[in-house]
N, C-alpha and C positions, 0 to 999 in steps of 0.2 A: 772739582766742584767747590772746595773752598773757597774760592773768589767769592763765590756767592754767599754766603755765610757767614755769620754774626761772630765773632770772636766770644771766648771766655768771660772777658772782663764788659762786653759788651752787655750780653746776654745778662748778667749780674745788674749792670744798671738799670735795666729795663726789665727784667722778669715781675714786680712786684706790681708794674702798671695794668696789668691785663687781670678782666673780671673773672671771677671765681668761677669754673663750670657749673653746670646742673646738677644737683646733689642725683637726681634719676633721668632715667631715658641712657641711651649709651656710655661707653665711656669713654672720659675729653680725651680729644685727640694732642699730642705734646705740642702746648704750644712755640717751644721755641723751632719745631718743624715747618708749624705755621708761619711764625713770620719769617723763618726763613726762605719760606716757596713764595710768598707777598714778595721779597728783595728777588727774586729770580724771576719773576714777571717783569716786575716792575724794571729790573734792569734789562732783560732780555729781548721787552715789546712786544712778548708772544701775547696771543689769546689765551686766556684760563685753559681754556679744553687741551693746548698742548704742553700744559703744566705735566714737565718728566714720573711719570708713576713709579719709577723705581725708589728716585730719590725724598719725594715729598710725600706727603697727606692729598686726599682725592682731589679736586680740584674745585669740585661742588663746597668739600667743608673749607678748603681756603678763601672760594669766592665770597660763600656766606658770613666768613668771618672778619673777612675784609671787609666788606660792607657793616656789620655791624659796630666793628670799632673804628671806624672812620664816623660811623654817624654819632658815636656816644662820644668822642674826641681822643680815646686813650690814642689813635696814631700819630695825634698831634703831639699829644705827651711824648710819646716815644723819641716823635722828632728832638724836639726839640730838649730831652734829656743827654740824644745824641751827640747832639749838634753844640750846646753848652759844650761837654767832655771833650771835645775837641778842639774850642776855640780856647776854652783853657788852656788846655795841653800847647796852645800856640800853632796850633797846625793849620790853623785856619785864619784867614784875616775876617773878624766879623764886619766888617765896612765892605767888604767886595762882595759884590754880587752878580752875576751875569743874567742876561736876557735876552732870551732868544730872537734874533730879527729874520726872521724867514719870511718870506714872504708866499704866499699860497694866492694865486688867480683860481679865478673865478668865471663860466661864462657871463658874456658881457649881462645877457639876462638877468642874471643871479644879483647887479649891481640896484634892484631895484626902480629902475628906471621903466615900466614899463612896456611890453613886447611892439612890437610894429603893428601895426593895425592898416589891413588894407580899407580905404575909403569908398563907399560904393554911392556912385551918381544917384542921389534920391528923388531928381527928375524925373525919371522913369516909368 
């Protein structure tokens, strides 16, 4: 299950971006669990609900938390503290970037063009 998980020195870059827990009400869950079950969805494709319980935090507090630091921007920080150390390090060419061309049909319906309409003789 390492593949899935943040290294040492990762984890070090990024620990200090994430908000301080609730001084009351439960107590926080470890966040570097958290975002390593966030990297295990997110790489995986699964739904929250089949977030592995052995190995992670419940699924409800990674969803809730994933939504909250996505909206306040720290996962943008994280990225992009990432993403830096890397292109440093040269391992990355910051100029390349890929994009996806798939292409996904549609029925013809869906294209907006409104349905068939049968015409009824108003002579009648």
């Amino acid at each position: 299950m390492s593949r899935h998980r943040l290294t040492d020195e990762q984890w070090e870059m990024i620990s200090g971006l994430f908000p301080a827990p609730a001084r009351t009400g439960r107590p926080p869950t470890d966040r570097r669990q958290v975002v390593d079950a966030i990297l295990w969805i997110l790489r995986a494709g699964a739904p929250w609900r089949d977030l592995p319980e052995d190995d992670f935090a419940p699924w409800e507090t990674v969803y809730g938390l994933f939504n909250a630091w996505n909206a306040d921007g720290t996962l943008d920080k994280v990225l992009s503290r990432l993403q830096a150390n890397v292109i440093d390090a040269g391992e990355l060419d910051g100029q390349l970037w890929c994009i996806d061309g798939t292409v996904v049909r549609a029925h013809r319906c869906a294209g907006g063009g409104g349905k068939k309409v049968t015409r009824r003789n108003l002579q009648t």
